[in-house]
PARO-698027 format. One record per residue: chain; x, y, z of N, C-alpha, C in turn. Coordinates in steps of 0.05 Angstrom, whole numbers, padded with zeros to 5 digits. Each point is the difference from the previous one (the first is absolute). Layout:
BEGIN
+-------+--------+--------+--------+--------+--------+--------+--------+--------+--------+
| chain |    n.u |    n.v |    n.w |   ca.u |   ca.v |   ca.w |    c.u |    c.v |    c.w |
+-------+--------+--------+--------+--------+--------+--------+--------+--------+--------+
|     A |      X |      Y |      Z |      X |      Y |      Z |      X |      Y |      Z |
...
+-------+--------+--------+--------+--------+--------+--------+--------+--------+--------+
END
This chain:
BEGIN
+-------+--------+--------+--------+--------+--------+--------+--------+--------+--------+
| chain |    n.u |    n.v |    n.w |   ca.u |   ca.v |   ca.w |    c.u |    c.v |    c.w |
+-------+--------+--------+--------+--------+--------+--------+--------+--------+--------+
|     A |  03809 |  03320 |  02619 | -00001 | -00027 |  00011 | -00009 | -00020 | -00022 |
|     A | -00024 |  00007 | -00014 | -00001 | -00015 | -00022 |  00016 | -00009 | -00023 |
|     A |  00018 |  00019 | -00001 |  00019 |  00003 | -00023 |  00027 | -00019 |  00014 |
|     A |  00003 | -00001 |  00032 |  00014 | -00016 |  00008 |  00002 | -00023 | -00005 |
|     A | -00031 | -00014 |  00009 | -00003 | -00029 | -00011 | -00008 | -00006 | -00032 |
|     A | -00007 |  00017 | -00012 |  00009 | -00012 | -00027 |  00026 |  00003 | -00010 |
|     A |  00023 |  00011 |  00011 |  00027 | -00011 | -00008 |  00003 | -00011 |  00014 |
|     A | -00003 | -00020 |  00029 |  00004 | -00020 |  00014 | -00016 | -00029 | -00024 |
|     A | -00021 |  00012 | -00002 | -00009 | -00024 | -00021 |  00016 | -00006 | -00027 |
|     A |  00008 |  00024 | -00021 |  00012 | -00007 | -00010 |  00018 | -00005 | -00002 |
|     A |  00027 |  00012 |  00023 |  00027 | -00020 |  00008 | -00008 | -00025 |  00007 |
|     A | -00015 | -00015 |  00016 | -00011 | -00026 |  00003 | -00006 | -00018 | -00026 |
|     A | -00014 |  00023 | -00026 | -00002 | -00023 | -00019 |  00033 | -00007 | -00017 |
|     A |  00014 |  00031 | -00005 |  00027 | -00005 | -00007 |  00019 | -00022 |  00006 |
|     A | -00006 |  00000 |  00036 |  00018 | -00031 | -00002 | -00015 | -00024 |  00004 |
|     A | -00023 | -00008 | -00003 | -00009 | -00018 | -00008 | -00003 | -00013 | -00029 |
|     A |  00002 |  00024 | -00013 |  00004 |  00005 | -00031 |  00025 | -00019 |  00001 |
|     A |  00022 |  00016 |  00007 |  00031 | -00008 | -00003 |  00003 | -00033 |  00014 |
|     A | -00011 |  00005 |  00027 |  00002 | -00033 |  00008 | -00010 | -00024 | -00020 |
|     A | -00022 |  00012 | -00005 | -00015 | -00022 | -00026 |  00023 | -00005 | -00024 |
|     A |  00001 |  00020 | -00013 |  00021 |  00000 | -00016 |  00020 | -00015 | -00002 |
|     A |  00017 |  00004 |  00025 |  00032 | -00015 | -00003 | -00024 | -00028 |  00013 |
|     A | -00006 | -00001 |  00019 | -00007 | -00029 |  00009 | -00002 | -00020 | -00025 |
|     A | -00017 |  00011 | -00026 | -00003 | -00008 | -00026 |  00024 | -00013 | -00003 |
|     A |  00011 |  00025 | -00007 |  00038 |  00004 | -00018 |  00013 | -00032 |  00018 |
|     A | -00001 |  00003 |  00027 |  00010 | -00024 |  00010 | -00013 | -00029 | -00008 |
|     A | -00019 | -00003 | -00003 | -00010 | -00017 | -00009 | -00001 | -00009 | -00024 |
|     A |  00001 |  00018 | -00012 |  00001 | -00012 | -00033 |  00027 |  00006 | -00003 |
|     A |  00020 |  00001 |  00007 |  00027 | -00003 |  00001 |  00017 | -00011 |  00012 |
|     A | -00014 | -00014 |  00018 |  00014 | -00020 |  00024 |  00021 |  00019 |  00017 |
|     A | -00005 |  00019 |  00007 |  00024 |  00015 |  00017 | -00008 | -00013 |  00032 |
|     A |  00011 | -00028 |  00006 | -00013 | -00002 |  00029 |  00016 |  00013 |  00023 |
|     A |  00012 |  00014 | -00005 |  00002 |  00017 |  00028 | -00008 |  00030 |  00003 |
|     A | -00013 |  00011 | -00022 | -00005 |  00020 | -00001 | -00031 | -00004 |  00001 |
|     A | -00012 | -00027 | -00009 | -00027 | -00011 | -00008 | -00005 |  00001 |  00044 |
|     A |  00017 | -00019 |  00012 | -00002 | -00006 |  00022 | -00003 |  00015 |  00021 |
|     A |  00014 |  00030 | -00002 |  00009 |  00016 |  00014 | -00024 |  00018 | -00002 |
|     A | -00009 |  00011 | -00024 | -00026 |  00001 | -00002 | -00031 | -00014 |  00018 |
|     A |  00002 | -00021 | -00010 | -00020 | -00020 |  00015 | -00005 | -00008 |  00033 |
|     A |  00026 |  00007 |  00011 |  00002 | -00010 |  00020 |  00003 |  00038 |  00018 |
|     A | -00003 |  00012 | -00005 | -00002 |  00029 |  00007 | -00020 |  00010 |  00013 |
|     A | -00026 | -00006 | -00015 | -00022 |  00011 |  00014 | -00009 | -00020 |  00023 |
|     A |  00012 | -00025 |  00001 | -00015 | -00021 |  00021 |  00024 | -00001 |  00023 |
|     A |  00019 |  00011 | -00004 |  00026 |  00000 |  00016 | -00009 |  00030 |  00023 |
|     A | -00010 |  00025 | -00022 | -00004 |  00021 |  00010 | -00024 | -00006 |  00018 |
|     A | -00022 | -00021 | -00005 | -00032 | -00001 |  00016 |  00009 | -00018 |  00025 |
|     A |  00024 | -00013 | -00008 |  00003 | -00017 |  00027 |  00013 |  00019 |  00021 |
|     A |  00015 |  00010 | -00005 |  00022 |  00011 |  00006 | -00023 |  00024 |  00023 |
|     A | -00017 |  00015 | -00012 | -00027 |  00020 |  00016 | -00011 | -00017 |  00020 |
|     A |  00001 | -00024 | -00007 | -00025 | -00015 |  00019 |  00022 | -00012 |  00020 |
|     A |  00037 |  00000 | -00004 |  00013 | -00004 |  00025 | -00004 |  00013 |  00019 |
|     A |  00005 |  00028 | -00010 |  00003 |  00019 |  00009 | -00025 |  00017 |  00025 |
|     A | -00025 | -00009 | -00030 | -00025 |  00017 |  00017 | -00006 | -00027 |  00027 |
|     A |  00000 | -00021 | -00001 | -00005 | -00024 |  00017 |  00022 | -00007 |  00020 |
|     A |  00015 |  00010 |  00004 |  00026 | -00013 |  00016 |  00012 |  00021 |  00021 |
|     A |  00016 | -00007 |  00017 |  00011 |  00016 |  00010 |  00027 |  00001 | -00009 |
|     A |  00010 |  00036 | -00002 |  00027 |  00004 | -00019 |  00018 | -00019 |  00008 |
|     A |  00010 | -00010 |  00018 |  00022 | -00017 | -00005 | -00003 | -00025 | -00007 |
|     A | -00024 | -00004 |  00003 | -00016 | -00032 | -00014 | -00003 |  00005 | -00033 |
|     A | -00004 |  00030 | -00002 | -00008 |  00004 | -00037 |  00037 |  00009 | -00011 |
|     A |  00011 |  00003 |  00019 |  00029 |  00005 | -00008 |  00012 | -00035 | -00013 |
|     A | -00014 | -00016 |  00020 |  00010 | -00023 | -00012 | -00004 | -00012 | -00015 |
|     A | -00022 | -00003 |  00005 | -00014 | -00014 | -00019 |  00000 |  00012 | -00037 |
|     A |  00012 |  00028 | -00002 | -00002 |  00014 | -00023 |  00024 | -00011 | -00010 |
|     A |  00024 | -00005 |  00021 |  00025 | -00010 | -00007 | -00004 | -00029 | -00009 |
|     A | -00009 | -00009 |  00014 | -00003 | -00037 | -00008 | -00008 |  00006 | -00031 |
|     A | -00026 |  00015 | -00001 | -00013 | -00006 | -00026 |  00021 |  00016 | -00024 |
|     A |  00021 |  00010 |  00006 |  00013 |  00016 | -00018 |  00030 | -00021 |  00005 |
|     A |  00000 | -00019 |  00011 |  00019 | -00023 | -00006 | -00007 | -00030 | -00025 |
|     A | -00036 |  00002 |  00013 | -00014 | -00015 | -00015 |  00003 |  00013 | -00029 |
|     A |  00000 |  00020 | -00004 | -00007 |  00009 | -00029 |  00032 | -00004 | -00015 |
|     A |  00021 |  00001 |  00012 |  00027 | -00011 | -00006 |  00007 | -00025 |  00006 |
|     A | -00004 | -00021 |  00012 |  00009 | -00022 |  00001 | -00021 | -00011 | -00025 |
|     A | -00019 |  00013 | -00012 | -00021 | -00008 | -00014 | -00006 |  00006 | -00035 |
|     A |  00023 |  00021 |  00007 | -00009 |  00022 | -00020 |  00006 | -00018 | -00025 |
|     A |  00025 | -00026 | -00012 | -00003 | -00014 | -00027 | -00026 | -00010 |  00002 |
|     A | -00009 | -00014 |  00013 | -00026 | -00016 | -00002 | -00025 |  00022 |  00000 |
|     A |  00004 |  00020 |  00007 | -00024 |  00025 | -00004 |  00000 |  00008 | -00030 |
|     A |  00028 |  00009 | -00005 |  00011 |  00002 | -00035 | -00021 | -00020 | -00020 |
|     A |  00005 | -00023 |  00016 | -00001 | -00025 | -00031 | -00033 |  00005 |  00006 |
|     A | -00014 |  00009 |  00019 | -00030 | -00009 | -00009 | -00006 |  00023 |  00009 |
|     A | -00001 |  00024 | -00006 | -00013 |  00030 | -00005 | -00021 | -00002 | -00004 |
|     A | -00001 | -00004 | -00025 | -00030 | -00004 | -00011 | -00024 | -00011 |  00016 |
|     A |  00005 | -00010 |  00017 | -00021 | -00012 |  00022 | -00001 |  00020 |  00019 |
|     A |  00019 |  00020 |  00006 | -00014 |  00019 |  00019 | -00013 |  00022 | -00010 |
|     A |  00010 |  00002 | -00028 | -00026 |  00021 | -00016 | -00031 | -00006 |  00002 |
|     A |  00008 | -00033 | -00004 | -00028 | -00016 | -00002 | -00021 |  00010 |  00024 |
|     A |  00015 | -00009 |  00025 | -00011 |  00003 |  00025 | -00009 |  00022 |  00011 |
|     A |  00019 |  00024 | -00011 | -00003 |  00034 |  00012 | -00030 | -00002 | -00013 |
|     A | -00001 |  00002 | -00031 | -00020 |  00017 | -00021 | -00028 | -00023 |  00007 |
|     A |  00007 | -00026 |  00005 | -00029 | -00013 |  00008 | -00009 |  00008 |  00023 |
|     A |  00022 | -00001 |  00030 | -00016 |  00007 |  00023 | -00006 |  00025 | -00005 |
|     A |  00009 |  00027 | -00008 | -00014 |  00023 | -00011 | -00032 |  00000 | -00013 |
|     A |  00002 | -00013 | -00020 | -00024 | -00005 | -00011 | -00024 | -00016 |  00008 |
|     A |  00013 | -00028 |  00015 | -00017 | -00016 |  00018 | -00010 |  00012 |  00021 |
|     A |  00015 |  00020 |  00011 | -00014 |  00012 |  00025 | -00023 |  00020 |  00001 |
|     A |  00014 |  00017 | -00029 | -00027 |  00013 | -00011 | -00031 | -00004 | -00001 |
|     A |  00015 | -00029 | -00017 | -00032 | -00010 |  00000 | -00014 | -00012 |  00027 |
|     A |  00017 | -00015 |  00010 | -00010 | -00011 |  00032 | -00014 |  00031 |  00013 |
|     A |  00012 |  00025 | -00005 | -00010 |  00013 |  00017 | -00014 |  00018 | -00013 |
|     A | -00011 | -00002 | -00021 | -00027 |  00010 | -00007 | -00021 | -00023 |  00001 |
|     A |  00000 | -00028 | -00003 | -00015 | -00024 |  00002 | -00016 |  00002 |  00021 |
|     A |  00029 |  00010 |  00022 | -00011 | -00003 |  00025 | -00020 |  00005 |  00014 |
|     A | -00002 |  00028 | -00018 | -00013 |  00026 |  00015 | -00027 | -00010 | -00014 |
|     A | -00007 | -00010 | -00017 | -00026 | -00014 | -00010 | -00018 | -00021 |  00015 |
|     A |  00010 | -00011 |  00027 | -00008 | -00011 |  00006 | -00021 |  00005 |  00022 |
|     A | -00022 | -00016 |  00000 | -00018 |  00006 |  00018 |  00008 |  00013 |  00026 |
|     A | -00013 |  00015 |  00004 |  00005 |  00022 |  00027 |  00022 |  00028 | -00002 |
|     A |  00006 |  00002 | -00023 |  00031 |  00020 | -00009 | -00018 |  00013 | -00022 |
|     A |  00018 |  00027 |  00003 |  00001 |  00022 | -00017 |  00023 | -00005 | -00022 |
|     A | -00020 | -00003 | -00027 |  00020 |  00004 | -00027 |  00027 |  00015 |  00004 |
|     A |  00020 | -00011 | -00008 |  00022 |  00028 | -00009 | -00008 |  00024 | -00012 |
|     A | -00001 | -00008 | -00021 | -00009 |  00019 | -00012 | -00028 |  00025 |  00006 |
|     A | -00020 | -00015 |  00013 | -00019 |  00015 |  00020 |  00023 |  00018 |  00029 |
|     A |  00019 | -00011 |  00009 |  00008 |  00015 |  00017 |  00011 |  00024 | -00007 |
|     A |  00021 | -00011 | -00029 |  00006 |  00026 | -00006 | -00011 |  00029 | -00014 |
|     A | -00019 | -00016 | -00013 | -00013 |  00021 | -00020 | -00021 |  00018 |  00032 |
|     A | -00006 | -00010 |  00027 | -00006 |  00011 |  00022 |  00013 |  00018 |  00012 |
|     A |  00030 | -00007 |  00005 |  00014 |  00021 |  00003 |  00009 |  00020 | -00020 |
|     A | -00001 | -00008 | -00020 |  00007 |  00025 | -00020 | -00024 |  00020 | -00005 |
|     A | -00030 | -00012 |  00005 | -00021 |  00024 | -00015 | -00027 | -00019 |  00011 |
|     A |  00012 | -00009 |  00029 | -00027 | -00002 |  00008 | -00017 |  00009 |  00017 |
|     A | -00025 | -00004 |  00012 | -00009 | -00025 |  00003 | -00021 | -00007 | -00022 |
|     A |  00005 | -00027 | -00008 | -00013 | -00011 | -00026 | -00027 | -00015 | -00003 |
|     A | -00014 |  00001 | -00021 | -00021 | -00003 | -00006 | -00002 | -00022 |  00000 |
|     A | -00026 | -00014 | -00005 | -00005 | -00021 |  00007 |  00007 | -00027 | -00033 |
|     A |  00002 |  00020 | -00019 |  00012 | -00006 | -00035 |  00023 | -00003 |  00006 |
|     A |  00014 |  00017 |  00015 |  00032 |  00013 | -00002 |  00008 | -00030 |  00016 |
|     A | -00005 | -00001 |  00024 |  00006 | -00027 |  00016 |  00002 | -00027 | -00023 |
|     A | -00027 |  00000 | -00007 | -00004 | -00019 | -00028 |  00027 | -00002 | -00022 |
|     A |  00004 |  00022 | -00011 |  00007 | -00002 | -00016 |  00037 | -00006 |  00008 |
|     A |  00006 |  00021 |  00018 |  00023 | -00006 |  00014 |  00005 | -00024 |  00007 |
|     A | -00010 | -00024 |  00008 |  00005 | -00022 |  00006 |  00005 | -00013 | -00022 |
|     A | -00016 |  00002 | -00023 |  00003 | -00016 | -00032 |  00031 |  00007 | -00013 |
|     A |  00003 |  00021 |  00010 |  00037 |  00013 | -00007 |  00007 | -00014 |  00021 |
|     A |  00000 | -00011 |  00018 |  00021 | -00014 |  00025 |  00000 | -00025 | -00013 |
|     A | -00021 | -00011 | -00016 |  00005 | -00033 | -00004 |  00011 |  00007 | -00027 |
|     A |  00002 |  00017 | -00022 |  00011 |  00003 | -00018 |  00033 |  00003 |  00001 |
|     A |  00003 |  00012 |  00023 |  00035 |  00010 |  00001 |  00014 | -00030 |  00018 |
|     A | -00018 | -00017 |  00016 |  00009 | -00026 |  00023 | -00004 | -00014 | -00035 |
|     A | -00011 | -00010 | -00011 | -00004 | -00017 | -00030 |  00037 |  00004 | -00016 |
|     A | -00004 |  00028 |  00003 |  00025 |  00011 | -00023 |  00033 | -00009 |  00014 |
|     A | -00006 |  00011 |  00034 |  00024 | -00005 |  00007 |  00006 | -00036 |  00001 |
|     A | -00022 | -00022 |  00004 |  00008 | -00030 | -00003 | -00005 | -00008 | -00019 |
|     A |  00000 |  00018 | -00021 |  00001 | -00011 | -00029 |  00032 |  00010 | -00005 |
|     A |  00008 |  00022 | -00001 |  00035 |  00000 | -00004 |  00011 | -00013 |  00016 |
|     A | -00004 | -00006 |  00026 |  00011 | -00026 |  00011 |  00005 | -00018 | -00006 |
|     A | -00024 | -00009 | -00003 |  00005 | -00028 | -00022 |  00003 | -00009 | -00024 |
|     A |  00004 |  00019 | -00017 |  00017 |  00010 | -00033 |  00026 | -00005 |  00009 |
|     A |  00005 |  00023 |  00017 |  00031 |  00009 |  00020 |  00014 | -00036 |  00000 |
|     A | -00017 | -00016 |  00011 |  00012 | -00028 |  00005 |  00001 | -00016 | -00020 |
|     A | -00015 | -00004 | -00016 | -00002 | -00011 | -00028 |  00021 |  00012 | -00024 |
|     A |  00010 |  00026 |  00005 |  00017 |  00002 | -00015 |  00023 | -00008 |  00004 |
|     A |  00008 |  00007 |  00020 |  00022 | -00013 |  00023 |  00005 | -00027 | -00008 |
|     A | -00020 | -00008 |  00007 |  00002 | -00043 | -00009 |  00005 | -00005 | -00021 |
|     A | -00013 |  00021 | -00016 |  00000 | -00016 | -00035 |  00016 |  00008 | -00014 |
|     A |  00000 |  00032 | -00003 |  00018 |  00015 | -00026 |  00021 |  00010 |  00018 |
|     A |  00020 |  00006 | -00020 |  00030 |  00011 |  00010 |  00003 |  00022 |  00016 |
|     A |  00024 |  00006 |  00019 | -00010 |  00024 |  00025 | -00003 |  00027 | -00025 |
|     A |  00008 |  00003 | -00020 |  00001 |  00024 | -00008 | -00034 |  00006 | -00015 |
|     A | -00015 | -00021 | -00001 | -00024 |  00006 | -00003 | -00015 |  00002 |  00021 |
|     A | -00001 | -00012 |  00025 | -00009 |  00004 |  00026 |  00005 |  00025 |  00013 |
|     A |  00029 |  00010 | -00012 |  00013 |  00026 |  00017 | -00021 |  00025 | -00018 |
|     A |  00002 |  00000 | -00031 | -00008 |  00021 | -00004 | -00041 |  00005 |  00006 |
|     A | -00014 | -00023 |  00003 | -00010 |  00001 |  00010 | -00014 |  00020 |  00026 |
|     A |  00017 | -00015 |  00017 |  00002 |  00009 |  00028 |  00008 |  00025 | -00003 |
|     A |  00025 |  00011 | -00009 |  00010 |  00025 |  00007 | -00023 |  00015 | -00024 |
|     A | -00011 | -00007 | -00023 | -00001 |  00024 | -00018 | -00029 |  00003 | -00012 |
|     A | -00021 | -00021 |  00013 | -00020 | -00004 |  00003 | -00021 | -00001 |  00013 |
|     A |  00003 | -00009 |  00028 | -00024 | -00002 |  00015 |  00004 |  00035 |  00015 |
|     A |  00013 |  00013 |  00010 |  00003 |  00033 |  00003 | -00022 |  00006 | -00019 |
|     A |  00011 |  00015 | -00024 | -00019 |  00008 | -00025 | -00027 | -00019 |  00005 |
|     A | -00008 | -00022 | -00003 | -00035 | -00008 |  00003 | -00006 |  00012 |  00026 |
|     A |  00012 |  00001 |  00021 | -00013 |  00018 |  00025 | -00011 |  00022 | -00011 |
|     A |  00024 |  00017 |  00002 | -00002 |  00026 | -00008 | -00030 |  00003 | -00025 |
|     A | -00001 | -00017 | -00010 | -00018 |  00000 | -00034 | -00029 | -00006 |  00019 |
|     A |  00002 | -00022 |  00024 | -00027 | -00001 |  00006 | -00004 |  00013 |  00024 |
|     A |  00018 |  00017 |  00009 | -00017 |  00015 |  00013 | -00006 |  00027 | -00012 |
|     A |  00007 |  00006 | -00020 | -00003 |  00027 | -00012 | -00023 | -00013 | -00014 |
|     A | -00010 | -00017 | -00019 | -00030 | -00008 | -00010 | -00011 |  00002 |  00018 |
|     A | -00003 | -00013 |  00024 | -00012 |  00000 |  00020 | -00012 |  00032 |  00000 |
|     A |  00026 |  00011 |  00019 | -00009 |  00032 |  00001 | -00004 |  00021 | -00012 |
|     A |  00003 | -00009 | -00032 | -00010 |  00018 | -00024 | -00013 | -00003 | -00011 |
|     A | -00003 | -00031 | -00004 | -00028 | -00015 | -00020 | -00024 | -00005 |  00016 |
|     A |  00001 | -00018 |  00014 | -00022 | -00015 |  00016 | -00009 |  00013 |  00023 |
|     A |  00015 |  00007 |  00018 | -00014 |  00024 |  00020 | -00020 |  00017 | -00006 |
|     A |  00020 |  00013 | -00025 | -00026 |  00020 | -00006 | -00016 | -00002 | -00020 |
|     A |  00001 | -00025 | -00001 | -00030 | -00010 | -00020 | -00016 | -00012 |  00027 |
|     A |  00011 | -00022 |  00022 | -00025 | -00006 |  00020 |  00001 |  00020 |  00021 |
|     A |  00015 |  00020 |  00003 | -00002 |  00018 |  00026 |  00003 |  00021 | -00012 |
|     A | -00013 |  00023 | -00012 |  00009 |  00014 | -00020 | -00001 |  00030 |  00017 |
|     A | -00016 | -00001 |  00029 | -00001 |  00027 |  00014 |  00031 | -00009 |  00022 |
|     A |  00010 | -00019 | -00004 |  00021 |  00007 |  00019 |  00027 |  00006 | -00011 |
|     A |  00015 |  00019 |  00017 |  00024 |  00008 | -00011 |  00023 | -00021 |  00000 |
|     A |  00015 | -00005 | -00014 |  00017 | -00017 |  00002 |  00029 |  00000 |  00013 |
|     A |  00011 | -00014 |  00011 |  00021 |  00012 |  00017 |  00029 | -00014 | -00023 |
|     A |  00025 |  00011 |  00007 |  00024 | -00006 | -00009 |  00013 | -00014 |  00012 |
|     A |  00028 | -00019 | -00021 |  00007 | -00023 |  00001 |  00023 |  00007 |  00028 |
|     A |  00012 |  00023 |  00002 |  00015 |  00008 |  00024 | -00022 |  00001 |  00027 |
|     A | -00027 |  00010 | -00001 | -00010 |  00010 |  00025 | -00009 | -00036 |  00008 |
|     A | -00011 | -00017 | -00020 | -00007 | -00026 | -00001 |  00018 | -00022 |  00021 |
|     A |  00025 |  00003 | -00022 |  00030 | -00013 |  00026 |  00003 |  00006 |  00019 |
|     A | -00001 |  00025 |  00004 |  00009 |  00011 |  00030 | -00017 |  00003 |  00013 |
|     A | -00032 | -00018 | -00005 | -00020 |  00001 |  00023 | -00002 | -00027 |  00005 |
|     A |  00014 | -00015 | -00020 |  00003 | -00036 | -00004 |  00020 | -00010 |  00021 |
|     A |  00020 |  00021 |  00011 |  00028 | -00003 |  00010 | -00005 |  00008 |  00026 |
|     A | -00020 |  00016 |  00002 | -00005 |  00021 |  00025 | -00022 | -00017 |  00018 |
|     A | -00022 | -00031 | -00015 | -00011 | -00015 |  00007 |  00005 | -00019 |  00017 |
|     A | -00002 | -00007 |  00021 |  00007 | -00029 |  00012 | -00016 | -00026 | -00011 |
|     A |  00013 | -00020 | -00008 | -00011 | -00021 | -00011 |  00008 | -00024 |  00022 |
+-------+--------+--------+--------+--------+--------+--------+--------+--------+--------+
END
């Protein structure tokens, strides 16, 4: 079973790998229908769940059809400004992040990061709580700081500097601070606790209700 979900994790990074990639390639090459088709995929696919899970089938039958007329009576004007739904996917991704670790900071709430490091190897100390929360405002900081890079590049420099960015940068700093995190600094301020992995981490992050 374990061996299951780490090839579920790493087919998951494969095509995120690949999506990043060409999303790039489209952007710094102007391919707008392959840029568009791209972009408009994952928010076509989230609407498309929430007809479905919210409606009744012949109400989500239609309404899937309307929105799959919209996406053709629409699709030149979707072409010529692509680049804005990259914009929109990778900020509300990232903006939400941060909103929803912020959140959990606020008076009367349990840290993110306190919840999870609870379900993975708890119940936690009265340091561990401490310290867990200082990683919740560290990762809510990180995710509305690439947000708002994410938009400033966008505005200022050309999409092919904004794109590689987005696709080939902010991934790798995750990845980089949560491994310091859980290799450097953990076990310099928590040094009797075991540390948990970036697969068991996600899938207790995913398995959370927020």
């Amino acid at each position: 079973m374990r061996w299951a979900r780490r090839l579920q994790f790493a087919a998951a990074c494969v095509l995120i790998a690949a999506y990043a990639g060409f999303s790039h390639y489209c952007n710094a090459t102007g391919l707008h229908g392959w840029g568009a088709a791209l972009a408009l995929t994952p928010l076509t696919l989230v609407l498309t769940i929430l007809i479905w899970r919210t409606s009744h089938p012949a109400v989500s039958l239609l309404l899937t059809a309307v929105l799959g007329g919209a996406l053709f009576e629409l699709w030149p004007l979707l072409k010529q400004h692509y680049s804005l739904f990259f914009l929109i996917q990778e900020s509300t991704v990232y903006g939400f992040l941060g909103l929803t670790f912020g959140r959990s900071l606020l008076p009367g709430r349990v840290a993110l990061c306190t919840q999870l490091a609870d379900k993975v190897h708890g119940p936690l100390s009265p340091r561990e709580i401490w310290y867990t929360r200082r990683v919740t405002v560290a990762w809510a900081i990180l995710f509305f700081v690439v947000t708002v890079i994410s938009l400033l590049l966008f505005t200022f420099t050309p999409l092919r500097v904004w794109s590689a960015y987005i696709n080939f940068c902010v991934m790798p700093l995750g990845v980089s601070m949560f491994l310091i995190e859980t290799l450097v600094v953990r076990r310099r301020v928590l040094p009797q606790v075991k540390g948990s992995g970036l697969i068991d981490t996600v899938r207790v992050y995913f398995a959370t209700p927020h």
